[in-house]
C-alpha positions as CSV (number, residue, x, y, z in Angstrom):
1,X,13.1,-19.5,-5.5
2,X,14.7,-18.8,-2.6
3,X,13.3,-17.5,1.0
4,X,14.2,-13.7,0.5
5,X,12.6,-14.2,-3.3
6,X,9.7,-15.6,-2.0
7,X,9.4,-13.2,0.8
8,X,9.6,-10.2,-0.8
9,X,6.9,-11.4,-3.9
10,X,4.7,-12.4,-1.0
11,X,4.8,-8.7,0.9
12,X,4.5,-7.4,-2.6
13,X,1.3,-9.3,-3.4
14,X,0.0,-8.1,0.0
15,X,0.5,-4.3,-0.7
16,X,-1.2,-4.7,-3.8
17,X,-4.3,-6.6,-2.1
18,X,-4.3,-4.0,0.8
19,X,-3.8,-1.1,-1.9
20,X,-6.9,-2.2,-4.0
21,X,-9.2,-3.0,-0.4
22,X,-8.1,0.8,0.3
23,X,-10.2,1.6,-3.0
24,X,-12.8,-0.8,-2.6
25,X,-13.9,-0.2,1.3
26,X,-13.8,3.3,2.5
27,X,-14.1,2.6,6.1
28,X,-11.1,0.1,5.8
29,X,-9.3,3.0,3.7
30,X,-6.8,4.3,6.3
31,X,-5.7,1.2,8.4
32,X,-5.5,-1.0,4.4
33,X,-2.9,2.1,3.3
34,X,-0.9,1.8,6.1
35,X,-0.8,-1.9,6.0
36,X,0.4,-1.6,2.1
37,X,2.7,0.8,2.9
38,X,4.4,-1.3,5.7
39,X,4.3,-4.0,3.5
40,X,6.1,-2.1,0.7
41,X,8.9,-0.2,2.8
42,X,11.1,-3.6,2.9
43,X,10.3,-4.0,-0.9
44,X,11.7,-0.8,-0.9
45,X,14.8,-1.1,1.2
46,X,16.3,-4.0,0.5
47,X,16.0,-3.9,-3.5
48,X,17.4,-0.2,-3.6
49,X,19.9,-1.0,-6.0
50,X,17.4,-2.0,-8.7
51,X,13.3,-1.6,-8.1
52,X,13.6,-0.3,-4.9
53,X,12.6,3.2,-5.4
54,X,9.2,2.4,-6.5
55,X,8.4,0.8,-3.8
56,X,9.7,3.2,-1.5
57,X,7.8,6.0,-3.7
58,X,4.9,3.5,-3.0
59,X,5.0,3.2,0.4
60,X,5.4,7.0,1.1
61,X,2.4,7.6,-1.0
62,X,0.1,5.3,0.8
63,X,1.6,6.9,4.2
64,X,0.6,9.9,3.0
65,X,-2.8,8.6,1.7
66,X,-3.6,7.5,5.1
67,X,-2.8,10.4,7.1
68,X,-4.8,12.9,4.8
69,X,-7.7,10.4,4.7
70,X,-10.6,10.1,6.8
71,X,-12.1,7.3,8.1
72,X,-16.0,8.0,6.7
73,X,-14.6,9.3,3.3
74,X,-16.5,7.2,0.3
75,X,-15.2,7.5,-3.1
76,X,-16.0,10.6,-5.7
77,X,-17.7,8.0,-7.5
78,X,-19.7,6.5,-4.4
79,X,-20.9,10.1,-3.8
80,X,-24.0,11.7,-4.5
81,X,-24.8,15.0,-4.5
């Protein structure tokens, strides 16, 4: 495997671990979405020409994610009424 390979799997793995703390941690919600999405925009970029688009899909949605989400929110399930 070489560097780029290994690279991009890595930053890959990462979105997905900073994706799923986003769901997990609501306080760490906002600054774990923007860290995925970071993570996924090079995914995105430099393998345009095959998978690319997901991740670029991906990375926009957690952009957006973050923006609309705010930093006390707990999950629907977390909630109680």
């Amino acid at each position: 495997m070489d560097a780029l390979a290994l690279a991009l799997w890595a930053a890959a793995g990462g979105g997905v671990l900073a994706a799923v703390i986003a769901v997990r941690r609501p306080t760490y919600r906002r600054a774990a979405l923007v860290v995925a999405a970071v993570l996924f925009l090079p995914i995105g970029v430099l393998g345009i020409l095959s998978v690319g688009a997901v991740f670029l899909a991906a990375s926009l949605v957690c952009l957006v994610l973050a923006l609309l989400s705010r930093p006390g929110d707990a999950p629907m399930a977390a909630r109680r009424c």
